[in-house]
N, C-alpha and C positions, 0 to 999 in steps of 0.2 A: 504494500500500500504506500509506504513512504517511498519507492523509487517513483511510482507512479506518479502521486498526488506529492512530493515535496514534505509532507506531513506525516509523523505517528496518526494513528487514526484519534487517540485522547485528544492531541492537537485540534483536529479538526472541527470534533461534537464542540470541542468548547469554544473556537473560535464560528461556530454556523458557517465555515468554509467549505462550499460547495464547486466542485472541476464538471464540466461538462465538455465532452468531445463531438465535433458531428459524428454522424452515421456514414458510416463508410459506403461508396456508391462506385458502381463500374460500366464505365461506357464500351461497348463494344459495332465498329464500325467493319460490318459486311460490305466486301464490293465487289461487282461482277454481277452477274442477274442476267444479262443481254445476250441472248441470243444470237448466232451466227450462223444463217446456211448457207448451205455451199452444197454442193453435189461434184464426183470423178466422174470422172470421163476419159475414157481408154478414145487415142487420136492413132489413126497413121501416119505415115509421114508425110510430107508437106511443105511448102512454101509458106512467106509473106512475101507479097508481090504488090509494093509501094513506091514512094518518093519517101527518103531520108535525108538527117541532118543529126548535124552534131547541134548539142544545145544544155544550157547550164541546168542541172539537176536546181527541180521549184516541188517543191511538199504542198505548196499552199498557194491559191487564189491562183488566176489564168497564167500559163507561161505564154508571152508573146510570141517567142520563134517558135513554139508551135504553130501557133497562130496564123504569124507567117508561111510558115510550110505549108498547114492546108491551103492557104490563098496562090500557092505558087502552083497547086494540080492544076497541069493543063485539062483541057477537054475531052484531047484523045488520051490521056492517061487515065483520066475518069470514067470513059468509055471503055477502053480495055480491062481496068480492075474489075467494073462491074461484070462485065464477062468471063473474068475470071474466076471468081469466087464459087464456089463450088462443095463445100464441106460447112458443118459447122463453125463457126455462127451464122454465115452467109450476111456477116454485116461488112460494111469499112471498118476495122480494129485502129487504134494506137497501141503503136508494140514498142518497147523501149528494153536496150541491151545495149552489151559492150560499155558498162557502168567505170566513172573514174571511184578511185577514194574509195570509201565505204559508202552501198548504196544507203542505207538505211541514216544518213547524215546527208543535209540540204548542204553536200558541198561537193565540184567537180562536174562534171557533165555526161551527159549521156547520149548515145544515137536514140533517136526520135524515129520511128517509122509510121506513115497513114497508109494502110494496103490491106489485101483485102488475104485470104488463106485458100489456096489452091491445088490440087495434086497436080495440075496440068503442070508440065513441064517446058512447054514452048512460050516462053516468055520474054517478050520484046527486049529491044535494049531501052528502051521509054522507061520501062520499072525494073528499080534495084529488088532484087531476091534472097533471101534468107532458107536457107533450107532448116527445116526439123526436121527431128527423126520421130518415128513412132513411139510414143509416149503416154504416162498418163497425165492427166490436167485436175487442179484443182480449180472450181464453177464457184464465184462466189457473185450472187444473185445483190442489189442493194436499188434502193429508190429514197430519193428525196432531192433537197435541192444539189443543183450542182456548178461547182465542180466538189464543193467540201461534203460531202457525202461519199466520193466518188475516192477523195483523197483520206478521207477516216478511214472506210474499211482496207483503203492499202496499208494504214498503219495498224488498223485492227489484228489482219492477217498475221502481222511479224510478231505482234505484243501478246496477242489471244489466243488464235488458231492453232498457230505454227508448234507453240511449245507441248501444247499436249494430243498434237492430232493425230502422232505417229509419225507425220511424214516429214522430209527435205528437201527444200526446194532446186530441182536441178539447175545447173548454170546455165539456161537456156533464154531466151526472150521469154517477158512476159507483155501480154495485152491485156486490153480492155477495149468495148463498145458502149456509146451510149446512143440512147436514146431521148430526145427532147418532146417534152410537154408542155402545157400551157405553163403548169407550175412548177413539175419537178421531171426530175429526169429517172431513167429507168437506167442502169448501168450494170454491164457482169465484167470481172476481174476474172481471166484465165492465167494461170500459174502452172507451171512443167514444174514436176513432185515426182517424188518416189520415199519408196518405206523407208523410214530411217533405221 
């Protein structure tokens, strides 16, 4: 009682000295809750069949030389892609590889490709080509505004997905399509994986 309270306990009756402590209280902070789908998809192999460019690695809000790059597809290059496309997605993708630095840090640059995925193999000199090999893909599905929607689940993937999903992302290109709406955009992220 005396380490506690300072006092023999006679001390205290006879002084009406009274200690009171709060109540001891514990906060605990859950996080994670949020759902992620995605769906594999076994690809053969395959092209990107685009116009490319080198361009500085951007995490966040519009990259211009992108930007640029699409405004620079001529007509018959946008004519020829569309004809080309042939496999899933059957969209125009943005595919980015050949990363400076660490990609997963907004520093260094990267090749930029707009084109479209193709098994055809008779591909003009008009569009640069990337060959894949047959592989599996991780599908991840995301809607809202964009491009920052577009741009979370790319960091979702690395922070959330990737460490307990089993897989590894292979050093190949990765894409994405989007789709525009009045309000929000509809977009999938495809990523070349394997089992880790």
């Amino acid at each position: 009682f005396k380490a506690w309270s300072g006092l023999l306990p006679s001390e205290a009756a006879k002084l009406n000295i009274c200690k009171t402590l709060p109540k001891l209280t514990f906060n605990i902070d859950v996080k994670g809750g949020n759902s992620m789908d995605y769906r594999i998809v076994e690809m053969p192999k395959f092209f990107i069949a685009g116009v490319s460019k080198r361009v500085t690695m951007q995490f966040e809000g519009v990259n211009n030389a992108i930007m640029e790059l699409a405004q620079s597809i001529t007509q018959e290059q946008r004519e020829e892609m569309h004809a080309l496309k042939n496999i899933e997605p059957f969209e125009v993708v943005n595919a980015s590889y050949e990363h400076d630095y660490d990609f997963q840090k907004d520093e260094g640059e990267l090749t930029h490709m707009i084109g479209v995925l193709t098994t055809r193999e008779n591909i003009s000199s008009n569009l640069y080509k990337v060959r894949i090999p047959a592989c599996t893909w991780a599908v991840f599905p995301n809607k809202g505004p964009f491009p920052e929607t577009l741009q979370n689940t790319y960091a979702r993937i690395y922070s959330e997905w990737l460490p307990v999903s089993g897989y590894e992302i292979e050093k190949l290109p990765m894409f994405s399509f989007t789709k525009m709406d009045s309000d929000e955009a509809y977009s999938e992220i495809w990523v070349a994986v394997k089992k880790a």
